[in-house]
N, C-alpha and C positions, 0 to 999 in steps of 0.2 A: 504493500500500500504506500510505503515511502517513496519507494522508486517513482511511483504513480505520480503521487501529487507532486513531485520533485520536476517531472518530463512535464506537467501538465502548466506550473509556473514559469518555466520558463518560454513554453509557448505564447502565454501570455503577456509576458518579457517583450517575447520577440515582434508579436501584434503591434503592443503598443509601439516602439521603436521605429515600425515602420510607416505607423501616421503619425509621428512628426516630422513631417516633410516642410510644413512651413512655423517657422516659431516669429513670434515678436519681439521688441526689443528685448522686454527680462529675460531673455530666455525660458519661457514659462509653459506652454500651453500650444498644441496644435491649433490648424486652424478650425477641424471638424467639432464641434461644439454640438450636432444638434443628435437629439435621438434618433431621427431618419438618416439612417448613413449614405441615403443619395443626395442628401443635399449638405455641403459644404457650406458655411455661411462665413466670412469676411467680416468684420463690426468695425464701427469707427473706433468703440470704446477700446477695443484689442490696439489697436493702430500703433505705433507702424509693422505691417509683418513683411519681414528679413526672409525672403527668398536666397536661400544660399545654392539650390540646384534647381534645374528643368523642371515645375511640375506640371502635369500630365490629368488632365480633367478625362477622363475615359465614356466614352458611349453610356446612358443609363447614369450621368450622374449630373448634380447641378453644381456649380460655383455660383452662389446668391453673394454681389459684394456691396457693401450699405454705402450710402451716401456718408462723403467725408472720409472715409475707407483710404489708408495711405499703405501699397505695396511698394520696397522698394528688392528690386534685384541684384545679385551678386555680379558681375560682368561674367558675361556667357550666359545667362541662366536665362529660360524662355518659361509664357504660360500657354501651354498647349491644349488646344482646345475641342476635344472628341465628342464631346457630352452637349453641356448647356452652359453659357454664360451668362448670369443675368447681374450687370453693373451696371445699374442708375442711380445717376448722381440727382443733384438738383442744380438751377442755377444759382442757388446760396449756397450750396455743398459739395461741390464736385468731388467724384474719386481718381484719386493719382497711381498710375503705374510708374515710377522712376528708378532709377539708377540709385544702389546701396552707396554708391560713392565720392569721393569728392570731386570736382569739373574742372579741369582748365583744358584751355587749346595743349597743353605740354604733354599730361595724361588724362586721356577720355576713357571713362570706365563707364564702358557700353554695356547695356543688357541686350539680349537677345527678341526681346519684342512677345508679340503676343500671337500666337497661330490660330490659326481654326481649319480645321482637317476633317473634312467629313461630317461636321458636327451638325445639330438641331439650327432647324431655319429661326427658332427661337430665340437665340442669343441675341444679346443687344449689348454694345456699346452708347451709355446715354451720358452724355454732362460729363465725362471723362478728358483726364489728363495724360496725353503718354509721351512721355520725354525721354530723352539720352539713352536714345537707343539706334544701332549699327542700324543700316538703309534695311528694307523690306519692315520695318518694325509691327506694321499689320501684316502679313499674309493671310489669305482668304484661298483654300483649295477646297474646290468642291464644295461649298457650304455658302449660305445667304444670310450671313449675320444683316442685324442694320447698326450702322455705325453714325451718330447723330448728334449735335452738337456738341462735338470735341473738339481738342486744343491737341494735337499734333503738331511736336514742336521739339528744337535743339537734335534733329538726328543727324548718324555722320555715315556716307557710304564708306563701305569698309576697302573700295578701289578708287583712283585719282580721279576717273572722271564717270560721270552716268550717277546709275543707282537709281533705287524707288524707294518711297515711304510707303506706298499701301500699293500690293501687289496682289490680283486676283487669277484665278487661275482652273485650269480642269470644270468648266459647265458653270463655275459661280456665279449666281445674279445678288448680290449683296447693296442694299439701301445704302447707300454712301453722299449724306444732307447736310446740311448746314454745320460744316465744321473748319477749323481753322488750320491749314497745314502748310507752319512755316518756321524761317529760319533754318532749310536745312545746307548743309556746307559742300557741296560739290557741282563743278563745272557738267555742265549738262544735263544735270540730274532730274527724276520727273516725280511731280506729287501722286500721281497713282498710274500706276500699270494694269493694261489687262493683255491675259495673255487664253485664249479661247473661251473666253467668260462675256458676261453681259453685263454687269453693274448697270444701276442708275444712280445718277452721278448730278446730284442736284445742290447750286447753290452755294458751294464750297469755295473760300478765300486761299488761295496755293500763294503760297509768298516764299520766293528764292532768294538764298544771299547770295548768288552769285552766276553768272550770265547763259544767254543758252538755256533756261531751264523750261521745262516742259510743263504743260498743268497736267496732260491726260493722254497716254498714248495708247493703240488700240478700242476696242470695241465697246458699247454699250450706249448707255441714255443719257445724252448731256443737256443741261439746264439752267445757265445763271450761274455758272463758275467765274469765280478772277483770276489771274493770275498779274502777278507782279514779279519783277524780276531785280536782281541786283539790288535786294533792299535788306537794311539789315537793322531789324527791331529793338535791338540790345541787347544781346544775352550778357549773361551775369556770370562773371567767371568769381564762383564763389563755390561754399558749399549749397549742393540741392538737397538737402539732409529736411529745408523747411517743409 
């Protein structure tokens, strides 16, 4: 019987261990908090949580992340998105996806951005923030997220010239409305790509710091987009830690 409960503890050792994949500052607590363990919930009160690796939203599960909600990620580390996404912000509360670290032009401590693979036409980016993160920092494959009044902003392609901030791809028709995507650092570069997908593409501010730049290349529904080029809003070369 000792043997028993001995094997059967550390199974549940090893459970645990494995949902803590995102913690916040104290070091304290997964993000999973709720008794349905398909849904994931995000809280401001938790805020900030420390993404230190890739995590992985799988088909059948939700990420719910509250208004005000501050993720920042480790450089390299992505939110990959299978399942469901559901981040609504408000225009008094936005939620921030940024960079665990500190910013200058000397060391850029890029995160990996946010994916959606396959995932529930459900997901929605709403009043959201996502910054300091390497070129594609949306990717949309195969999936119809709606992505809507966000601040997409400070991204850096990770080659000299080109790159995208929101790239769609494989069949996707994803809502892509009134959001703001600018300041990002590369000669040529374009605010969203499509690549055998359809988006509708309504409405959107694309602002380049630097010449040549593209607001939308490839296919879909365009509508009352701007684009500005060679302008440069002010970044802050400080910590993004706020």
């Amino acid at each position: 019987m000792k043997s028993i409960k001995i094997v059967l503890s550390l199974f549940v050792v090893s459970c645990f261990i494995l949902l803590l994949i995102v913690t916040n500052c104290d070091n304290t607590t997964s993000s999973i908090n709720d008794t349905d363990t398909t849904i994931i919930n995000w809280t401001k009160e938790n805020s900030p949580y420390i993404i230190t690796e890739t995590v992985v939203i799988d088909s059948g599960i939700t990420l719910k992340v509250e208004p005000g909600t501050v993720a920042k990620f480790e450089p390299g580390a992505a939110l990959i998105i299978k399942g469901i996404l559901n981040a609504e912000g408000t225009i008094e509360d936005s939620i921030k996806f940024t960079s665990s670290g500190m910013f200058d032009q000397e060391n850029w401590k890029l995160w990996s951005g946010i994916q959606f693979e396959n995932c529930s036409n459900s997901s929605i980016l709403k009043y959201c923030i996502v910054e300091y993160g390497v070129d594609k920092c949306i990717t949309i494959k195969n999936s119809s997220p709606t992505i809507s009044h966000c601040k997409l902003r400070y991204i850096v392609p990770s080659a000299e010239t080109g790159g995208a901030i929101i790239i769609c791809t494989d069949s996707s028709t994803p809502l892509i409305e009134y959001n703001v995507i600018s300041e990002f650092y590369n000669y040529a570069a374009t605010g969203i790509y499509c690549i055998s997908s359809n988006p509708e593409i309504f409405h959107n501010d694309i602002i380049c710091c630097e010449t040549e730049c593209i607001a939308v290349i490839g296919g879909g529904f365009l509508d009352g987009n701007y684009l500005a080029i060679d302008v440069l809003i002010g970044i802050q070369e400080s910590t993004i830690n706020n």
